[in-house]
C-alpha atoms as a printed R data frame, in Angstrom:
    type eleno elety resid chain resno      x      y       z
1   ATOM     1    CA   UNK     A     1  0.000  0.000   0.000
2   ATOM     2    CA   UNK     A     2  3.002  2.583   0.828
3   ATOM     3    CA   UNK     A     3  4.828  1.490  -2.336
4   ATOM     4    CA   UNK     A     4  1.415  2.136  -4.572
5   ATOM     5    CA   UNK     A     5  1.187  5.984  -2.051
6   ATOM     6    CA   UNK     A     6  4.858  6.900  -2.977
7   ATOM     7    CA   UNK     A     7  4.579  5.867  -6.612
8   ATOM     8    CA   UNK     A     8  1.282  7.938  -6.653
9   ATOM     9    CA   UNK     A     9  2.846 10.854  -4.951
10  ATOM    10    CA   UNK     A    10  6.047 10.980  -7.878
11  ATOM    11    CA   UNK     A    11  3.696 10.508 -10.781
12  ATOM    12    CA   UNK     A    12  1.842 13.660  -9.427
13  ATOM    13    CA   UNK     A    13  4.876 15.766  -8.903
14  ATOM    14    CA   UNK     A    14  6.823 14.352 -12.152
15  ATOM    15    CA   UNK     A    15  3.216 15.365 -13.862
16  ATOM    16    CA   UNK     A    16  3.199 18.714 -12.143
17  ATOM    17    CA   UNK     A    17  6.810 19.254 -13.214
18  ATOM    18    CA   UNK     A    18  6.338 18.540 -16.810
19  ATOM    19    CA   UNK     A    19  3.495 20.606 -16.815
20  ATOM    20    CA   UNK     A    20  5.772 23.276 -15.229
21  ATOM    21    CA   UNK     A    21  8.285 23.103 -17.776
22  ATOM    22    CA   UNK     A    22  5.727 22.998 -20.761
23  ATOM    23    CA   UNK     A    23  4.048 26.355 -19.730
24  ATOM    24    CA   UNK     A    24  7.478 27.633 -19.000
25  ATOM    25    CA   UNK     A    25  8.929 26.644 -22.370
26  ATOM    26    CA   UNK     A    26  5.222 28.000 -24.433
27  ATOM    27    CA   UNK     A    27  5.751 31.386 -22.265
28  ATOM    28    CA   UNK     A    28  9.155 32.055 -23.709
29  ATOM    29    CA   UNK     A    29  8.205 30.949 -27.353
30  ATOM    30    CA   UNK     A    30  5.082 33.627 -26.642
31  ATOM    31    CA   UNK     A    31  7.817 35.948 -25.899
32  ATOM    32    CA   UNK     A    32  9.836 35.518 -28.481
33  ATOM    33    CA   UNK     A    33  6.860 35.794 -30.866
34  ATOM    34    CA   UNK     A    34  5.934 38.972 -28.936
35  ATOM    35    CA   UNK     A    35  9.434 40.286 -29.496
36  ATOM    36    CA   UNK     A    36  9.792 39.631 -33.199
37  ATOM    37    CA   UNK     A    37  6.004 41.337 -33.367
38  ATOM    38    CA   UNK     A    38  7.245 44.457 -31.372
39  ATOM    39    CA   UNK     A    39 10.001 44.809 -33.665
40  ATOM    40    CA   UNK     A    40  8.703 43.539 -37.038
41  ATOM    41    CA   UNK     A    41  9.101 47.260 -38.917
42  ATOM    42    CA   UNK     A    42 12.164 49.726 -40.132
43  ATOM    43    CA   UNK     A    43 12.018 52.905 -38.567
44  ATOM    44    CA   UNK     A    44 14.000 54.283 -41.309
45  ATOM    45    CA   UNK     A    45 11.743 53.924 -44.195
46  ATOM    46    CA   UNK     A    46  8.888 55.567 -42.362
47  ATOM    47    CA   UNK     A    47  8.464 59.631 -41.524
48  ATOM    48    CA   UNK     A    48  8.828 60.528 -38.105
49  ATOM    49    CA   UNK     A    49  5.210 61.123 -37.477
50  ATOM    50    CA   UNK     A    50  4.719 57.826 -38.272
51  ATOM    51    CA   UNK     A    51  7.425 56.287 -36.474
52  ATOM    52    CA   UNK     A    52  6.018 58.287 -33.549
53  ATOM    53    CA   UNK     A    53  3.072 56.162 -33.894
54  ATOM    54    CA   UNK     A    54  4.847 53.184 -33.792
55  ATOM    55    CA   UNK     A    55  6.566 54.306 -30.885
56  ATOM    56    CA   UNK     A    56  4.420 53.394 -27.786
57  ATOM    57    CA   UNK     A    57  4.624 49.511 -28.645
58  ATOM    58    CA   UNK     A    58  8.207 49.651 -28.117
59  ATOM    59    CA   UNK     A    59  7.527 51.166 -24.273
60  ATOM    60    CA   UNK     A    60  4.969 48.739 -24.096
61  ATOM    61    CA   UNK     A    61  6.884 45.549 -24.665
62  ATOM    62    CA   UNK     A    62  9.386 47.146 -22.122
63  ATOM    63    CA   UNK     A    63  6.380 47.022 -19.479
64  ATOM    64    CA   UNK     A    64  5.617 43.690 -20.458
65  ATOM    65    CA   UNK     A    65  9.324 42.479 -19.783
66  ATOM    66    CA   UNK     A    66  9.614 44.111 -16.077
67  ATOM    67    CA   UNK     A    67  6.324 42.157 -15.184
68  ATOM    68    CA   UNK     A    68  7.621 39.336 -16.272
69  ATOM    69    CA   UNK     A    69 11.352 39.702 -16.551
70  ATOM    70    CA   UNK     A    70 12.345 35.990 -16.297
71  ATOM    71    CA   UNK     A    71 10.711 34.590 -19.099
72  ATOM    72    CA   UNK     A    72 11.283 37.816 -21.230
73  ATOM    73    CA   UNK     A    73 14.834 38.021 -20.267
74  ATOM    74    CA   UNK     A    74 15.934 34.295 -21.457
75  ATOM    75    CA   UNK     A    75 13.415 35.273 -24.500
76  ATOM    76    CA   UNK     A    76 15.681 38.254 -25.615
77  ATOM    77    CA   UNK     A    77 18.622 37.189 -25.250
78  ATOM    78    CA   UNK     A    78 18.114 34.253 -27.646
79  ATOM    79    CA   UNK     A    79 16.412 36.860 -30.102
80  ATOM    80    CA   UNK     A    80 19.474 39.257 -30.018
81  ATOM    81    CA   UNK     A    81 21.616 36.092 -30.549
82  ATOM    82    CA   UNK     A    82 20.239 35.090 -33.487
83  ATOM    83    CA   UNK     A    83 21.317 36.203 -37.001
84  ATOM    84    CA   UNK     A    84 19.377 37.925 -39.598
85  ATOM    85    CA   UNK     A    85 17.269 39.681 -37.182
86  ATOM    86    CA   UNK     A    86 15.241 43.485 -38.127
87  ATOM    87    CA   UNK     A    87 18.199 46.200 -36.711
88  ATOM    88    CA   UNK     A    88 15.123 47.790 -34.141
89  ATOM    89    CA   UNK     A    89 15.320 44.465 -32.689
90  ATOM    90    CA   UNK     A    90 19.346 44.877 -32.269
91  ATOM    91    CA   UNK     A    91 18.770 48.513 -31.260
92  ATOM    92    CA   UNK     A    92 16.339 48.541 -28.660
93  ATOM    93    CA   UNK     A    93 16.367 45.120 -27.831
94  ATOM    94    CA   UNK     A    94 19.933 45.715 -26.683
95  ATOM    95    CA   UNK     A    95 18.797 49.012 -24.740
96  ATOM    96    CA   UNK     A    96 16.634 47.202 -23.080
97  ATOM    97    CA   UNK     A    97 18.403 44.481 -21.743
98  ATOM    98    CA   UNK     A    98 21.090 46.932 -20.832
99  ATOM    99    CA   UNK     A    99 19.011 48.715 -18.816
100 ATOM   100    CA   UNK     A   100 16.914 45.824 -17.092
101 ATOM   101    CA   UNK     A   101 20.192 43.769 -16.741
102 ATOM   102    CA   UNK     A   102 23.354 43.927 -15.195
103 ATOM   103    CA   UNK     A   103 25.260 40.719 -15.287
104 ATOM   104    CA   UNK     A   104 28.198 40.658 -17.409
105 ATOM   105    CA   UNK     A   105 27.247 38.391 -20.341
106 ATOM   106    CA   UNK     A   106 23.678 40.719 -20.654
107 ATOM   107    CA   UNK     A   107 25.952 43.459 -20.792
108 ATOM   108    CA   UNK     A   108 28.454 42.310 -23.356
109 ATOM   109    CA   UNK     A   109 25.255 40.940 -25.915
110 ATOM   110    CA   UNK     A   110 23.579 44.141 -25.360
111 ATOM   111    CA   UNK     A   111 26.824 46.623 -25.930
112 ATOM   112    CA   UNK     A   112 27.097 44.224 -29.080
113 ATOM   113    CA   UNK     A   113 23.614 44.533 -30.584
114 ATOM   114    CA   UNK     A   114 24.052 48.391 -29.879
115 ATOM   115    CA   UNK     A   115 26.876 48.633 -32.755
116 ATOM   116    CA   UNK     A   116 24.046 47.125 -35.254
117 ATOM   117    CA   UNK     A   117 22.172 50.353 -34.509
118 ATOM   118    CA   UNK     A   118 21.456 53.194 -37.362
119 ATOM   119    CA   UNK     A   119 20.164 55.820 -34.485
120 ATOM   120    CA   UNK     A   120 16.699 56.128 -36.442
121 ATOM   121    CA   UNK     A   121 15.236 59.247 -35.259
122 ATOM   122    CA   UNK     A   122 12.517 57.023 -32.998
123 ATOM   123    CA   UNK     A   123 15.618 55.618 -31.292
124 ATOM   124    CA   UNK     A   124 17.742 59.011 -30.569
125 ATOM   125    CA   UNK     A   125 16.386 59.734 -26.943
126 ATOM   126    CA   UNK     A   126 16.338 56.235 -25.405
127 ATOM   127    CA   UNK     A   127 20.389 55.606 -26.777
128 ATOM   128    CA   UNK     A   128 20.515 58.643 -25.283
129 ATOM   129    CA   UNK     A   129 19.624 57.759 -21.731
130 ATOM   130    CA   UNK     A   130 21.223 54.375 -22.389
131 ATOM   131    CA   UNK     A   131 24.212 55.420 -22.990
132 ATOM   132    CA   UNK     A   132 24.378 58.107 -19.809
133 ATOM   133    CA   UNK     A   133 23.012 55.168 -17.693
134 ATOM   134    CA   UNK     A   134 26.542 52.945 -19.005
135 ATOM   135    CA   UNK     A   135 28.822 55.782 -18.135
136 ATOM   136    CA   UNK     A   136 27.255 56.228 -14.883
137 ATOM   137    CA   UNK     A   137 27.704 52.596 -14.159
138 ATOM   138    CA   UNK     A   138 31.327 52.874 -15.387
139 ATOM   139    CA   UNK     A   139 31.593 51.543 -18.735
140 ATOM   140    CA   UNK     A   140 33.568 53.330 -21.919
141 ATOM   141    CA   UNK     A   141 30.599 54.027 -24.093
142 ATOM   142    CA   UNK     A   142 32.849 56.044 -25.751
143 ATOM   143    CA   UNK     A   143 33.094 54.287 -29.476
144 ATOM   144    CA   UNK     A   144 28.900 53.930 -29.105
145 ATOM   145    CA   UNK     A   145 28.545 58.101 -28.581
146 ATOM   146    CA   UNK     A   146 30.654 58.267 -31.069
147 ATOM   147    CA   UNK     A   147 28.489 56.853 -33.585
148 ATOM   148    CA   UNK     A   148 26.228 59.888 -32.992
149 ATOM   149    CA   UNK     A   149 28.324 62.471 -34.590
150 ATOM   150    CA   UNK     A   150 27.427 60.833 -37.948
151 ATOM   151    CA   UNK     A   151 24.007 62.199 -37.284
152 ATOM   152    CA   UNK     A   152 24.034 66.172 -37.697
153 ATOM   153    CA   UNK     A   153 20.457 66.341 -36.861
154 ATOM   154    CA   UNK     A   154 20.518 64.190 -33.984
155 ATOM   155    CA   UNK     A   155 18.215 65.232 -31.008
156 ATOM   156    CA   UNK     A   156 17.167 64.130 -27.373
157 ATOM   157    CA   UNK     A   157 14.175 65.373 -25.463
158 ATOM   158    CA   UNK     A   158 13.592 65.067 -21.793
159 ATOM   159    CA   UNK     A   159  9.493 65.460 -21.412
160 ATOM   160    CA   UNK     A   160 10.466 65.520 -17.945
161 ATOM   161    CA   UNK     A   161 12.302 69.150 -18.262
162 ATOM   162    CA   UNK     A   162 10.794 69.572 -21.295
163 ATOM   163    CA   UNK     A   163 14.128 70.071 -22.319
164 ATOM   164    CA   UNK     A   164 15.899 69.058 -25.814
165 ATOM   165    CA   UNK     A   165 19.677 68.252 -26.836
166 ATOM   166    CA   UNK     A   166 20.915 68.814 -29.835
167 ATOM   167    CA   UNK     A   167 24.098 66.659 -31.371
168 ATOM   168    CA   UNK     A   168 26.841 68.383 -29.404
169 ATOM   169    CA   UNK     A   169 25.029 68.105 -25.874
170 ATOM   170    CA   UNK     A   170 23.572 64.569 -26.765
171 ATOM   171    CA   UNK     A   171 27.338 63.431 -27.515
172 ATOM   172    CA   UNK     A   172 28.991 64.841 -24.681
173 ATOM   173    CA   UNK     A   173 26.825 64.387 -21.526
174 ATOM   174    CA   UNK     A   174 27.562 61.120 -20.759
175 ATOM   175    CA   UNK     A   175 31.455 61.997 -21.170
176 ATOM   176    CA   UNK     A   176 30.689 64.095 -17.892
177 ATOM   177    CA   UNK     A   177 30.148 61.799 -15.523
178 ATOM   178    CA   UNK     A   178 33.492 59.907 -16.965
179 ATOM   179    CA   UNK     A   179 37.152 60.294 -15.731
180 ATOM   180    CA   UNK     A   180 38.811 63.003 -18.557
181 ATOM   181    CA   UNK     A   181 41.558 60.791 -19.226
182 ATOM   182    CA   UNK     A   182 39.516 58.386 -20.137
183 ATOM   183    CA   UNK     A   183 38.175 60.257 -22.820
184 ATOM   184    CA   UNK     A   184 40.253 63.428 -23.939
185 ATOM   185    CA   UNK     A   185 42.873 61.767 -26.041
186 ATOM   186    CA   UNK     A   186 40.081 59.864 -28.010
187 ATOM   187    CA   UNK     A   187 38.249 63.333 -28.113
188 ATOM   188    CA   UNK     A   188 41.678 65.360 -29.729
189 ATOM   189    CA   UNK     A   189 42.432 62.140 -32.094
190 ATOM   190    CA   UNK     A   190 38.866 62.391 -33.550
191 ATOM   191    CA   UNK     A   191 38.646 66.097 -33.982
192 ATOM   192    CA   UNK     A   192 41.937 65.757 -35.832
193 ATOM   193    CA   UNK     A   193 40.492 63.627 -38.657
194 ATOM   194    CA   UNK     A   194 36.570 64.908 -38.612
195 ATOM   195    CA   UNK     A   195 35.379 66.876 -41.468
196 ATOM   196    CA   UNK     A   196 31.918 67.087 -40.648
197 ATOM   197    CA   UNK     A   197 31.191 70.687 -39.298
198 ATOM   198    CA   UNK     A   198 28.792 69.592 -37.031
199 ATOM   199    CA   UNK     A   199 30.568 66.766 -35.302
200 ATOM   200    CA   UNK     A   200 33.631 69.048 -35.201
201 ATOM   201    CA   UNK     A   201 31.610 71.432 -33.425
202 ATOM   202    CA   UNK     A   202 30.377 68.732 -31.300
203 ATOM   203    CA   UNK     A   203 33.853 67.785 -30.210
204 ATOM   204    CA   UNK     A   204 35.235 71.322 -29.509
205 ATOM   205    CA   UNK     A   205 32.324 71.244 -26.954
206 ATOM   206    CA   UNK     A   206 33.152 68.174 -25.182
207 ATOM   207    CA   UNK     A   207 36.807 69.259 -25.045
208 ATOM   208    CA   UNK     A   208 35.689 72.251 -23.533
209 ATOM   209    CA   UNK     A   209 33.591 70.723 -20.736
210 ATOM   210    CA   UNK     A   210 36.468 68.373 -19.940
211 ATOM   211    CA   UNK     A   211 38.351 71.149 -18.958
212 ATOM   212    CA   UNK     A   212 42.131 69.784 -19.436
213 ATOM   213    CA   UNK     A   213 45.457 71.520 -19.874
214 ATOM   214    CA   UNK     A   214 45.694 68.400 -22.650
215 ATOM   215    CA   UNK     A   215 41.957 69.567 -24.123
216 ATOM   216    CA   UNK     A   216 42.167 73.624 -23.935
217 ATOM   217    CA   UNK     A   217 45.613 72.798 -26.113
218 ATOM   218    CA   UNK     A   218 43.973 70.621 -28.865
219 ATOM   219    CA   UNK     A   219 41.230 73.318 -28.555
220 ATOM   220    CA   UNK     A   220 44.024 76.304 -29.408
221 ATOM   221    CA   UNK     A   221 45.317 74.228 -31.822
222 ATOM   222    CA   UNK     A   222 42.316 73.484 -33.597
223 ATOM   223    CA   UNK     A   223 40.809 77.420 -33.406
224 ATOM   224    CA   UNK     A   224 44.479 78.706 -34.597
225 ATOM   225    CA   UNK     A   225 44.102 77.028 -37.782
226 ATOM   226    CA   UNK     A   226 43.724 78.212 -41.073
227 ATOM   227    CA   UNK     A   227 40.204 78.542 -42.266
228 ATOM   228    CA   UNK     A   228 36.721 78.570 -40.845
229 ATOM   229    CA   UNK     A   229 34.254 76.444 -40.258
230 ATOM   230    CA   UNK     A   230 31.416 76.015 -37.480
231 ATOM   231    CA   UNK     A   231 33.505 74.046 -35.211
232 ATOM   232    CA   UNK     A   232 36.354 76.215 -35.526
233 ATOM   233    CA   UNK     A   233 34.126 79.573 -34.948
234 ATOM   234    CA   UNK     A   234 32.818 77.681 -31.979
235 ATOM   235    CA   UNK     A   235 36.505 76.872 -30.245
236 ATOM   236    CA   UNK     A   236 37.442 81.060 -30.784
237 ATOM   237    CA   UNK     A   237 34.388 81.629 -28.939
238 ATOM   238    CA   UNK     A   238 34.674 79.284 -26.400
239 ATOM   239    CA   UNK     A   239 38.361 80.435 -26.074
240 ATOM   240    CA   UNK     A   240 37.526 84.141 -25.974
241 ATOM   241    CA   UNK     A   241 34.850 83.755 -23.130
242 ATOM   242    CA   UNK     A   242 37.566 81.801 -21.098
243 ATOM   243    CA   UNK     A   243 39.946 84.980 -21.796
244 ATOM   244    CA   UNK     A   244 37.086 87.053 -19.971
245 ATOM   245    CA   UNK     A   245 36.668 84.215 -17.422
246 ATOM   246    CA   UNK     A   246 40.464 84.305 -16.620
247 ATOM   247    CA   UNK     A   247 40.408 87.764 -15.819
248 ATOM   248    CA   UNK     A   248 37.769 87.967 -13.309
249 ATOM   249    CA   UNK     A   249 39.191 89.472 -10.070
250 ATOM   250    CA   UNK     A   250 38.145 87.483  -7.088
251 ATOM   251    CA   UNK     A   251 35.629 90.078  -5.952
252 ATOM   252    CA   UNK     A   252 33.309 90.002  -9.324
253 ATOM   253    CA   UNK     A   253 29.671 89.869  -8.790
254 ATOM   254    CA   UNK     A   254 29.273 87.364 -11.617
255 ATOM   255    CA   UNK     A   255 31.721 85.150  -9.912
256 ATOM   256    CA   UNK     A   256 30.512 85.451  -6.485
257 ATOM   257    CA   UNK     A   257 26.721 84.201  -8.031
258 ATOM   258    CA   UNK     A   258 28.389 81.046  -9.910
259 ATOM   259    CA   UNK     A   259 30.060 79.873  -6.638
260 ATOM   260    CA   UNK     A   260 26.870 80.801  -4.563
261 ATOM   261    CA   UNK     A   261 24.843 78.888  -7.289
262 ATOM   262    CA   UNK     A   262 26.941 75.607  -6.983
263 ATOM   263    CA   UNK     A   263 28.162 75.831  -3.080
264 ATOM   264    CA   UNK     A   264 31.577 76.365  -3.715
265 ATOM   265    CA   UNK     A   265 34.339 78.661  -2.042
266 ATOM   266    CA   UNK     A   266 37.345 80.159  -3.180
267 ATOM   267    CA   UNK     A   267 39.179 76.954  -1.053
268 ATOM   268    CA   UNK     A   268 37.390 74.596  -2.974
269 ATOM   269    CA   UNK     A   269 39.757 72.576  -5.034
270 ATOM   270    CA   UNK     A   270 39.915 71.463  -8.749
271 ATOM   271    CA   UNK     A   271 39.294 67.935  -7.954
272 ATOM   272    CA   UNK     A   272 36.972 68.987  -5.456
273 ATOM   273    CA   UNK     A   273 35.069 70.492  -8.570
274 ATOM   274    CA   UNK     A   274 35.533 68.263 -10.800
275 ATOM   275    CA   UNK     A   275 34.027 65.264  -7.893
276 ATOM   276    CA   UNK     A   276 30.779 67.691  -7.852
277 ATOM   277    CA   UNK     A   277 30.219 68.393 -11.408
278 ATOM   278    CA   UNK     A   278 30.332 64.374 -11.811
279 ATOM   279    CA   UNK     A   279 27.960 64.260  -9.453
280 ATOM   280    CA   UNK     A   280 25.454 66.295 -10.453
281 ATOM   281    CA   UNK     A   281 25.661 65.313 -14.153
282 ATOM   282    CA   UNK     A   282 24.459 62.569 -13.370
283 ATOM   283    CA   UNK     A   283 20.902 63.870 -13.719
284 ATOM   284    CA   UNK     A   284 19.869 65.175 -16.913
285 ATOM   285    CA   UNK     A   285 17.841 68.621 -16.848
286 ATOM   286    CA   UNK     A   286 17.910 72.016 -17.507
287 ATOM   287    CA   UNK     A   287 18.613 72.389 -14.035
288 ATOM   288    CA   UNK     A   288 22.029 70.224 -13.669
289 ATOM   289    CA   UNK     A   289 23.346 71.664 -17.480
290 ATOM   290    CA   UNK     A   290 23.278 75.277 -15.197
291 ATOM   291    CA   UNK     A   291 25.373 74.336 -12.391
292 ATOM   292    CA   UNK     A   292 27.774 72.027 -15.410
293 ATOM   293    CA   UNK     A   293 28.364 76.381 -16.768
294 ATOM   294    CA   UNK     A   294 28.746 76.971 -13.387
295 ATOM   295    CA   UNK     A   295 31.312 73.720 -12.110
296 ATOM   296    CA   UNK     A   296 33.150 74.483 -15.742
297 ATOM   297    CA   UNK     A   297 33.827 78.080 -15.459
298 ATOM   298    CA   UNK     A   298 35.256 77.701 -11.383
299 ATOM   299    CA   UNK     A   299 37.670 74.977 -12.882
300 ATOM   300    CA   UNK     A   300 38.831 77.090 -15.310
301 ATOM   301    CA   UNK     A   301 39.491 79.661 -13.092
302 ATOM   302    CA   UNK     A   302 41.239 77.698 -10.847
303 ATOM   303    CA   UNK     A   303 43.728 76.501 -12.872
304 ATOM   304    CA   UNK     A   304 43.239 72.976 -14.745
């Protein structure tokens, strides 16, 4: 009679187990089918009005995959894995299992699904945030910002702050949350060989926000030149505001309202600085770009 119980009692839970693994397994097909459906269309053969459209199935598969992130997870990653997929499916595929997950091999498929990525207008603001999210977390995203400059009319908006970014600010906000030396000599080695005026003007901007004896020299260099072009009009200007800057006696008004507005004395060091601005860049708003004029000029002026 106990033999006939137990044997009864592991046909149950062998039955409950296969019937475990069979809903398991049909969830994660449904995903995947979900996935391919999300993603089954080419943002860059459609206007942006109607990729706009289009739009609020992507944020809704995203809310589908944080309610039920198992299945969904173990779902995308076989989809990014596989060959021939649509490049959405690469693009924000990737973002999103960048941003829902942080184990190493998640990171590593998703960084590599981000290269397969044409920055299709629909796309612009979540790379964006994507990208700033990596840097904050310590990763070189530079090589994947870098792909933006080949985008002149690139452009972010925070509905938060109702604030937009154009190309240059897009490109070089996540640099500011980075170690400079991490990034400066890539910076100066790209502006050396970029002919588009937009990304040059792009680049004079980040080396001007990284604020380096090594950056304000590539920025000399590349404003003494022969010529004109946007970028290069941008690096006089930039070079002839930080000739006013310089010059400030220690009593100015206008300098006495940037330290108020960021908390910082005359004692307050460059590194010091330079520890706050990363900080506080790592929020994105009209609010924080303020106080990144603010941190930028006070490093200047204390010697970089």
């Amino acid at each position: 009679m106990r033999s006939r119980i137990r044997l009864k009692q592991s046909a149950i839970v062998l039955t409950g187990l296969l019937v475990t693994f069979t809903a398991c397994a049909q969830s994660i097909a449904d995903a995947r089918a979900d996935i391919r459906s999300t993603y089954n269309f080419e943002p860059t053969t459609m206007a942006f009005d109607e990729q706009a459209r289009r739009a609020p199935s992507l944020s809704a598969l995203w809310d589908r995959y944080s309610k039920a992130a198992g299945v969904y997870s173990e779902a995308l990653r076989t989809e990014l894995k596989a060959e021939g997929q649509p490049e959405l499916l690469y693009c924000d595929g990737g973002m999103l299992l960048l941003n829902k997950s942080k184990s190493p091999g998640d990171q590593t498929l998703g960084l590599t699904s981000l290269q397969k990525c044409s920055l299709a207008e629909i796309q612009h603001t979540p790379y964006f945030y994507t990208l700033h999210t990596l840097a904050v977390r310590g990763i070189d995203t530079f090589d994947l910002q870098a792909r933006i400059l080949s985008k002149p009319k690139y452009s972010v908006f925070i509905v938060q702050h109702a604030l937009s970014l154009g190309q240059d600010y897009a490109f070089l906000y996540p640099f500011l949350v980075q170690e400079e030396s991490t990034y400066v000599p890539k910076l100066i080695a790209r502006l050396e060989k970029e002919q588009d005026p937009t990304a040059q003007k792009s680049l004079v901007r980040a080396l001007w926000y990284a604020a380096t004896p090594e950056a304000e020299a590539a920025l000399r260099s590349f404003a003494g030149a022969p010529g004109s072009s946007v970028g290069m009009d941008d690096a006089r200007k930039l070079l002839e505001t930080l000739k006013t800057v310089r010059q400030w006696k220690p009593t100015d008004p206008t300098l006495k309202r940037i330290r108020s507005a960021v908390k910082a004395s005359q004692r307050t060091s460059v590194s010091e600085l330079r520890a706050k601005r990363r900080a506080r860049m790592r929020s994105i708003s009209d609010e924080a770009l303020y106080d990144l004029e603010a941190y930028t000029v006070l490093i200047y002026r204390s010697g970089t």
